[in-house]
C-alpha positions as CSV (number, residue, x, y, z in Angstrom):
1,X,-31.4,-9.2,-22.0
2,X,-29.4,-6.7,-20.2
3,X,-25.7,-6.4,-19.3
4,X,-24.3,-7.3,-16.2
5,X,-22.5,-5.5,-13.7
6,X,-19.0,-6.8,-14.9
7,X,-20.0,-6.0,-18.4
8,X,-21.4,-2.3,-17.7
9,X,-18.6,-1.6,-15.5
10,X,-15.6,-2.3,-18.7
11,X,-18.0,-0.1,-21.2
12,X,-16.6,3.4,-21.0
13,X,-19.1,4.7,-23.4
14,X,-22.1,4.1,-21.3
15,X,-24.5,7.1,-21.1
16,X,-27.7,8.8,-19.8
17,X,-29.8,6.0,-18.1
18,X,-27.1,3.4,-18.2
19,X,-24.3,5.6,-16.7
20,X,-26.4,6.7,-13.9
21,X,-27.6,3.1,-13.3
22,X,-24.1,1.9,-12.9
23,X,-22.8,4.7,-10.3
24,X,-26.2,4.0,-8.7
25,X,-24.5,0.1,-8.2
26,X,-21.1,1.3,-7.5
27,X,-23.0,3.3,-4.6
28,X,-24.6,0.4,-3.1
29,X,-22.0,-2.2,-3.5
30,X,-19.2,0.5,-1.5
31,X,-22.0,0.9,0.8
32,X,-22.1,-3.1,1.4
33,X,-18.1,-2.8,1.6
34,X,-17.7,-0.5,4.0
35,X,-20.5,-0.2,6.7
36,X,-21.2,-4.2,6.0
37,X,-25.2,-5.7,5.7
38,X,-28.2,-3.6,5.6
39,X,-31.5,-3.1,4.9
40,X,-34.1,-1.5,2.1
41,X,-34.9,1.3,4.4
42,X,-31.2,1.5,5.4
43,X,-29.9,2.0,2.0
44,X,-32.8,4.3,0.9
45,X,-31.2,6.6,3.9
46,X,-28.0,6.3,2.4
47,X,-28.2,6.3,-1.2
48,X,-31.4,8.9,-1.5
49,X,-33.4,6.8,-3.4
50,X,-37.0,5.5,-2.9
51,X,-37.9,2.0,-1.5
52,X,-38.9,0.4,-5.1
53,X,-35.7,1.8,-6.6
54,X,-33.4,0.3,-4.1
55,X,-35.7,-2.9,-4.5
56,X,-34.3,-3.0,-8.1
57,X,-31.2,-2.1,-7.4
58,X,-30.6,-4.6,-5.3
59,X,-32.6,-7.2,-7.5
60,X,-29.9,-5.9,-10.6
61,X,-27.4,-6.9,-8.3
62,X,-28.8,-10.4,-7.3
63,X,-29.3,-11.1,-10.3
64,X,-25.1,-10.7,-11.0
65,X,-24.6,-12.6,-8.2
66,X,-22.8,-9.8,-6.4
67,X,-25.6,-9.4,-3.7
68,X,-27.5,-11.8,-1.5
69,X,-30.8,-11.4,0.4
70,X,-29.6,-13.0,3.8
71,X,-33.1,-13.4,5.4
72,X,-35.1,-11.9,8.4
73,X,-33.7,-9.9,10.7
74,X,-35.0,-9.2,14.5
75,X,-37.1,-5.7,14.7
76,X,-38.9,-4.2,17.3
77,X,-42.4,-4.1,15.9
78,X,-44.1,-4.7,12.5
79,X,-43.1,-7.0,9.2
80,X,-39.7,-8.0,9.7
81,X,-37.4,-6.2,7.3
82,X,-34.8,-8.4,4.7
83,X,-31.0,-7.9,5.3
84,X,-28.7,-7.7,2.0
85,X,-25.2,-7.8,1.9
86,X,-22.0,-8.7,-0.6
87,X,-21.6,-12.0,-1.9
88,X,-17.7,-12.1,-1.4
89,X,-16.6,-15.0,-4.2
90,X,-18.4,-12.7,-6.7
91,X,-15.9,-9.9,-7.1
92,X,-11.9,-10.0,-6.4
93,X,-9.1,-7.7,-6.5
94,X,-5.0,-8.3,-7.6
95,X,-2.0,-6.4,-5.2
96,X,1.1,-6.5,-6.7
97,X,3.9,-5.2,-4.1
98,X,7.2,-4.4,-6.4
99,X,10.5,-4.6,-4.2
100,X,13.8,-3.9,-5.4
101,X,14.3,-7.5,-5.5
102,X,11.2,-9.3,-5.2
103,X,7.1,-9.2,-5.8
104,X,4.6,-10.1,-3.3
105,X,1.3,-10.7,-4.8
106,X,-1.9,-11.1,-3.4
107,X,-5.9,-11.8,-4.3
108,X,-8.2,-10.4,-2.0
109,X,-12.6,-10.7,-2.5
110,X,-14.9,-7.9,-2.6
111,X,-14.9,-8.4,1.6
112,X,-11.5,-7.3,2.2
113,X,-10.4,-11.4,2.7
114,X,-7.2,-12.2,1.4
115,X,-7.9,-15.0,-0.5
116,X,-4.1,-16.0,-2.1
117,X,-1.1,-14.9,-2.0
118,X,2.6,-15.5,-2.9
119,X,4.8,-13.6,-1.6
120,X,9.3,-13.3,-2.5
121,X,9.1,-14.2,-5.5
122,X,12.3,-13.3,-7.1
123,X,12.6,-10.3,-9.4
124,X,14.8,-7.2,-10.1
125,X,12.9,-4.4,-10.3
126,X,15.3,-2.3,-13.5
127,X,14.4,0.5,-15.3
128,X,14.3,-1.1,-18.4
129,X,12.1,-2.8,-20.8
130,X,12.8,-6.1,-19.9
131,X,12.1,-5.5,-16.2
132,X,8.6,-4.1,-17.3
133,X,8.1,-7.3,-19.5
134,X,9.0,-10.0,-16.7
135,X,6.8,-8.2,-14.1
136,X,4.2,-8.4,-16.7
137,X,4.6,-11.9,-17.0
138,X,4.8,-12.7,-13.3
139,X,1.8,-11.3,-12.8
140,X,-0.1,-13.0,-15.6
141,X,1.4,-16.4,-14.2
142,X,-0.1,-15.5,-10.9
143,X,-3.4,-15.0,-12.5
144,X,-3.9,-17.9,-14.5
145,X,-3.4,-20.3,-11.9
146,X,-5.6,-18.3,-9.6
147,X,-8.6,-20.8,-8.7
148,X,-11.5,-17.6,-9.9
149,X,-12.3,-16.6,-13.3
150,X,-10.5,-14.0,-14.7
151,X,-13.8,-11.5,-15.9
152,X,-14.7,-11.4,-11.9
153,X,-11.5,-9.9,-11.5
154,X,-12.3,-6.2,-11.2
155,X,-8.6,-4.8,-11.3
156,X,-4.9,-5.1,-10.0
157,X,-2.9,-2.3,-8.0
158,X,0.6,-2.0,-9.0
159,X,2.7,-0.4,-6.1
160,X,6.4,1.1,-7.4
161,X,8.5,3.1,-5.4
162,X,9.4,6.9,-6.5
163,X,7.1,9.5,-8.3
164,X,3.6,8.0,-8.9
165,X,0.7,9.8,-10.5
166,X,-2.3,7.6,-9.5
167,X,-4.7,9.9,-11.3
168,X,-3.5,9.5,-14.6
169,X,-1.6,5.9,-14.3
170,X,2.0,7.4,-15.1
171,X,5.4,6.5,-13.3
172,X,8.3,9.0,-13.2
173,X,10.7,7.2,-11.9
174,X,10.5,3.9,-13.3
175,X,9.6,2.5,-16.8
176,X,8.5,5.8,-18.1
177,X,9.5,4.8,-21.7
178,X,6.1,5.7,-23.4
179,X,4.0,8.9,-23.8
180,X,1.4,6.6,-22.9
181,X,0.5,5.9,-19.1
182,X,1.9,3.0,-18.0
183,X,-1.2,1.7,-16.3
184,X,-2.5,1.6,-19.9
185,X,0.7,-0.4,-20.8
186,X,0.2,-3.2,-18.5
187,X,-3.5,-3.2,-18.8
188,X,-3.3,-4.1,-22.5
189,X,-0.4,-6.6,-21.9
190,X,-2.7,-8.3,-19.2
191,X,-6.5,-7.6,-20.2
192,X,-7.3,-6.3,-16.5
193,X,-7.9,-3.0,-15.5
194,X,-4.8,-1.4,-13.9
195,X,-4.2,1.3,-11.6
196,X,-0.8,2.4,-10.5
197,X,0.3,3.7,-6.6
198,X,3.3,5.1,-4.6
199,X,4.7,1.5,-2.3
200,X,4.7,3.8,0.6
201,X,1.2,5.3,0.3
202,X,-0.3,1.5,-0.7
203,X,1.5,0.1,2.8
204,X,0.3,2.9,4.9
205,X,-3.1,2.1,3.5
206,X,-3.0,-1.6,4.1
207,X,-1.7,-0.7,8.0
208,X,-4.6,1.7,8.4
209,X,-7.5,-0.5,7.5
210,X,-5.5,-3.0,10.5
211,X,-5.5,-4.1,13.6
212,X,-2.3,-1.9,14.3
213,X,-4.8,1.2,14.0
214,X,-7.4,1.6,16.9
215,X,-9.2,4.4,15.8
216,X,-6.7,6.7,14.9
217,X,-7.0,9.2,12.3
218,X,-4.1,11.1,11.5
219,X,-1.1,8.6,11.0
220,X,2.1,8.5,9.5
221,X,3.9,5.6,7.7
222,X,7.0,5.0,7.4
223,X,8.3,3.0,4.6
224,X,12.0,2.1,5.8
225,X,13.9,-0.2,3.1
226,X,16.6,0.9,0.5
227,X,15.1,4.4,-0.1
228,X,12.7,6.3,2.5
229,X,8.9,6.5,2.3
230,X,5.9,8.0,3.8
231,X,1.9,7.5,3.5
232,X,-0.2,10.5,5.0
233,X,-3.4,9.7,6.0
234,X,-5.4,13.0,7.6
235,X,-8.6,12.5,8.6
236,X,-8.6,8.9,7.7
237,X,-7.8,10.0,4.3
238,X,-4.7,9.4,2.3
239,X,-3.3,12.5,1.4
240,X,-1.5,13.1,-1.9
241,X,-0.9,16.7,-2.2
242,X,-1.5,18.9,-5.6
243,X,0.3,16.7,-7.9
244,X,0.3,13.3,-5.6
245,X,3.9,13.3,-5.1
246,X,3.3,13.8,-1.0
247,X,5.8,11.7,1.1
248,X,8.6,12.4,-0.4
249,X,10.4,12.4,3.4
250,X,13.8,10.8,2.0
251,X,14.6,14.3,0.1
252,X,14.1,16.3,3.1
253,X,17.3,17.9,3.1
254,X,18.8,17.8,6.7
255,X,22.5,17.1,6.7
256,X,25.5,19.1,5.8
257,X,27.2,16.7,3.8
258,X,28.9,15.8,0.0
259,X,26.9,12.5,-0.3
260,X,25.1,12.8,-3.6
261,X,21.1,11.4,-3.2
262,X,19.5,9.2,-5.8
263,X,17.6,12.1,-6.5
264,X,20.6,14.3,-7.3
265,X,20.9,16.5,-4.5
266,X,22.9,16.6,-1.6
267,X,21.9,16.4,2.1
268,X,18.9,14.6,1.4
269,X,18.0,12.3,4.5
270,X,18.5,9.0,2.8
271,X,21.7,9.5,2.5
272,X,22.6,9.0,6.2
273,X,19.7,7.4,7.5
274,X,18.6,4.6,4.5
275,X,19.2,1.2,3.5
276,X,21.5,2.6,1.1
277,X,23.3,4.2,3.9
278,X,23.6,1.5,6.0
279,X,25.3,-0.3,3.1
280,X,27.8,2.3,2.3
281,X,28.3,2.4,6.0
282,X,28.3,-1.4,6.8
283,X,30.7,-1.4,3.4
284,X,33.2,1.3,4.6
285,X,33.4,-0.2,8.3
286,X,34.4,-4.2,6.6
287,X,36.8,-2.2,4.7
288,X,38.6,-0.2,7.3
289,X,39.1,-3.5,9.3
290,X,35.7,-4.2,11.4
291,X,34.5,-7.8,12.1
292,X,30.9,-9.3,11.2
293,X,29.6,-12.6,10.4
294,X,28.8,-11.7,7.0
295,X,33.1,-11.8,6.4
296,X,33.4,-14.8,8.4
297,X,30.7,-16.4,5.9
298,X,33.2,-15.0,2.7
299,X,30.9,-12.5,1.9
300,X,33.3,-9.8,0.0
301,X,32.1,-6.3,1.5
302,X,30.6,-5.2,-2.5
303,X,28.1,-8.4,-2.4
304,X,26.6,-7.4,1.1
305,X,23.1,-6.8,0.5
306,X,20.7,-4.5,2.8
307,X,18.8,-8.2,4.0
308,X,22.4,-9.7,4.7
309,X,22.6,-6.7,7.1
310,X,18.9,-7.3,9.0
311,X,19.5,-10.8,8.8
312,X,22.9,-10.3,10.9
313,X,21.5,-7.9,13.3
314,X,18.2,-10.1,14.4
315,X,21.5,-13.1,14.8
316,X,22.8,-10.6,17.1
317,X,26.1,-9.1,14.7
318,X,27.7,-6.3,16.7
319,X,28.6,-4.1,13.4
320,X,24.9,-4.4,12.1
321,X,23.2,-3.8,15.6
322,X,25.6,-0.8,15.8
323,X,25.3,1.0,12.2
324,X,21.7,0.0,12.7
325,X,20.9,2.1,15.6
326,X,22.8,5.0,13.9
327,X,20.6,5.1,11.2
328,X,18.1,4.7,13.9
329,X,19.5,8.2,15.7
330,X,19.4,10.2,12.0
331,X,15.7,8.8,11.1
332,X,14.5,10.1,14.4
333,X,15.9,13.6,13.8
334,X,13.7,13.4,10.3
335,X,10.6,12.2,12.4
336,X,10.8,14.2,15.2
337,X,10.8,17.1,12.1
338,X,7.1,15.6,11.2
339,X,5.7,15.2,14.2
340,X,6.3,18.6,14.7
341,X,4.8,19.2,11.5
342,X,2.1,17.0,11.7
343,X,1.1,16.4,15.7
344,X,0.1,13.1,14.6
345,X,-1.9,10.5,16.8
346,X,0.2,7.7,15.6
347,X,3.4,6.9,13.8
348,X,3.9,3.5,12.4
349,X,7.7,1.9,11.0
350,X,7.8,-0.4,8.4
351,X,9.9,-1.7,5.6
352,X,12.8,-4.5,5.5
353,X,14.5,-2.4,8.4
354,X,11.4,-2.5,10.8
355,X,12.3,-5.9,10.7
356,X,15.0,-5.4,13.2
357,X,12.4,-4.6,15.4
358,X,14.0,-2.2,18.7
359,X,17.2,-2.5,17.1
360,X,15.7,0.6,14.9
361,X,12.6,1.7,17.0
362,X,14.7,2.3,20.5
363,X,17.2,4.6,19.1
364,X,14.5,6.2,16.9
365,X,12.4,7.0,19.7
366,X,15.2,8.3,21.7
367,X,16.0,10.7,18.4
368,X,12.4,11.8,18.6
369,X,12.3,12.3,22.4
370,X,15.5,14.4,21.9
371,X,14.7,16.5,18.4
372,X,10.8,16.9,18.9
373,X,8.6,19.0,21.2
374,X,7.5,17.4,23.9
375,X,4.4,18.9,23.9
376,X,3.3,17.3,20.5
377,X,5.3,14.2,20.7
378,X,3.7,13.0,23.9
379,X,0.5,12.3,22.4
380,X,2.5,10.2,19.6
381,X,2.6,6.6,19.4
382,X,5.3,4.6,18.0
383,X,4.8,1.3,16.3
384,X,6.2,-1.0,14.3
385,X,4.2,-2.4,11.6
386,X,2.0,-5.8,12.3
387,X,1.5,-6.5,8.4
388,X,4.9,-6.4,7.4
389,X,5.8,-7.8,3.9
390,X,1.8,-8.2,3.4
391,X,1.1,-4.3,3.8
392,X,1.6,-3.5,0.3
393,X,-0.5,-6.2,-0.9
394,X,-3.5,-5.2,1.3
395,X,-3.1,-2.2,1.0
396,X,-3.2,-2.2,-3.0
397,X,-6.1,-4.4,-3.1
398,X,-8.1,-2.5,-0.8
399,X,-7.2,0.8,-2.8
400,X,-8.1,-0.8,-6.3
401,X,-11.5,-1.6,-4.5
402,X,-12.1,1.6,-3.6
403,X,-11.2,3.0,-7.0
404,X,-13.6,0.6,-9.1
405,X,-16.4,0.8,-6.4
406,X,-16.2,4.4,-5.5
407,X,-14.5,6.7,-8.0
């Protein structure tokens, strides 16, 4: 008897007749994922392939229960052709969002539905062993009590912020303890293929393949929380650059100043226009004498956290609204730089600080209005994000589809 589609699809020795046969399946089932139901003659178009081929390519995949012959369709003359689509219990994908003090995990099926998820779960995202073993374990939890089998789970997307090589599964800027990749790390601690992405590039996926998008091809993504972000997508396409380190917008170095980045340097944008900044800020005001909410709470200005902060402004705190909109002012400056750069159709905010809603987008969009040609910002949109905190976990799901179905 021969393998299955689940089993073929783990065997990386497969060769000849067998390798070709299982790209052949990969074909079809991205086919079913992205243009939806079809029929024979429909994917002999597509795929290339003569009509008894697809017939037992299709049958193969009946046969794993990843395909179903949906019946008759309506046709304007002669024998009524079959329609075949994805079966979407039959094959499910893991997001795993890491935040810098919390996960948001999700299951989504092989239609794009988001079957489960759980999202704030606390966690402290260190760069250290023992933060790499409890988000192993979290997301272990999360799959046993998952309500699917675990050999129809075809992979998990890991999103981490900083310098991610998705080719090759390695992280730069966090847990890079190993000369081995680190999606190889977690794969073998779990027993689930792994693949590894940039947070900001996995949100701006998830955001594109939304309703916020109507059609628009070149977008930009914002990813505003402790650090700064940015997902490309040209053409519809995420963009990654030669060494997929693209986005790297908080580094862009725009202000004169002695404020020393994460990344070492000085200038960089995140240090004025961050969550990191609106701390320090937020901080320094508390200590030269300003009133908030958070003090008259008891909140010592060192424990004041970047959520205290949104959670003040959207209760209407004077000191948060304020700082707020500055950081608002010095992120337009950097956007207005990439729309000038780019021209892009839209440009979309999220991260914890979208949450503040205009409180961030006003005095953005007067930055950009001010800083960027009129003439290329005019056919710009400005939105904030309608996935928020489920983004990442669509996003990374949909990704890790497309990597085990396509590439």
């Amino acid at each position: 008897m021969g393998k299955t589609f689940f089993e073929e699809l783990n065997n990386e020795n497969l060769t000849g007749v067998a390798y070709k046969n299982i790209h052949l399946k990969k074909a079809a089932l991205a086919y079913f994922a992205n243009i939806g139901n079809a029929t024979i003659a429909d994917m002999c178009r597509e795929l290339n392939l003569s009509a008894p081929k697809v017939t037992t390519l299709l049958n193969d995949l009946i046969h794993d229960g990843l395909v179903k012959d949906y019946g008759k369709i309506e046709s304007t003359g002669g024998r009524k052709p079959n329609l075949y689509g994805l079966v979407p219990d039959s094959a499910f994908f893991i997001g795993v969002d890491v935040k810098q003090h919390h996960l948001n995990l999700g299951l989504s099926d092989l239609q794009k539905n988001l079957i489960r998820t759980e999202e704030n779960i606390p966690y402290k995202l260190d760069n250290s062993k023992a933060s790499l073993e409890e988000l192993c374990r979290l997301i272990s939890h999360f799959i046993k009590a998952l309500p699917v089998p675990k050999e129809k789970i075809l992979g998990i997307g890991i999103n981490l912020s900083g310098r991610i090589n998705f080719a090759t599964g390695y992280s730069y800027s966090f847990f890079y303890f190993d000369e081995e990749p680190l999606s190889k790390i977690i794969e073998t601690k779990i027993g689930i293929r792994v693949f590894l992405e940039n947070d900001s590039r996995a949100m701006a996926y998830g955001e594109f393949c939304s309703d916020a998008v109507h059609g628009e091809r070149n977008v930009l993504f914002l990813n505003l929380d402790y650090g700064i972000g940015m997902g490309v997508l040209i053409d519809g396409q995420l963009y990654y650059g030669k060494s997929g380190y693209s986005g790297e917008v908080g580094h862009i170095p725009l202000f004169d100043n002695e404020i020393i980045c994460h990344c070492g340097k000085k200038g960089c944008l995140e240090t004025e226009a961050s969550g990191w900044a609106l701390m320090r800020m937020f901080r320094d005001r508390l200590r030269e004498g300003s009133s908030s909410m958070l003090t008259r709470k008891g909140l010592a200005p060192e424990d004041i956290q970047l959520q205290d902060i949104i959670d003040a402004a959207n209760h209407d705190d004077v000191l948060a609204i304020e700082l707020i909109a500055s950081i608002g002012e010095n992120l337009g400056r950097g956007i207005a730089l990439l729309i000038n750069i780019f021209n892009p159709e839209l440009v979309i905010l999220g991260g914890s600080l979208a949450a503040t809603q205009d409180y961030i987008r006003l005095p953005i969009k007067s930055a950009v209005n001010k800083y960027s040609l009129s003439l290329v910002n005019n056919d710009t949109k400005l939105k904030i994000s309608t996935l928020g905190e489920r983004s990442g976990i669509i996003g990374a799901c949909l990704l890790v589809r497309n990597k085990v179905l396509i590439n």
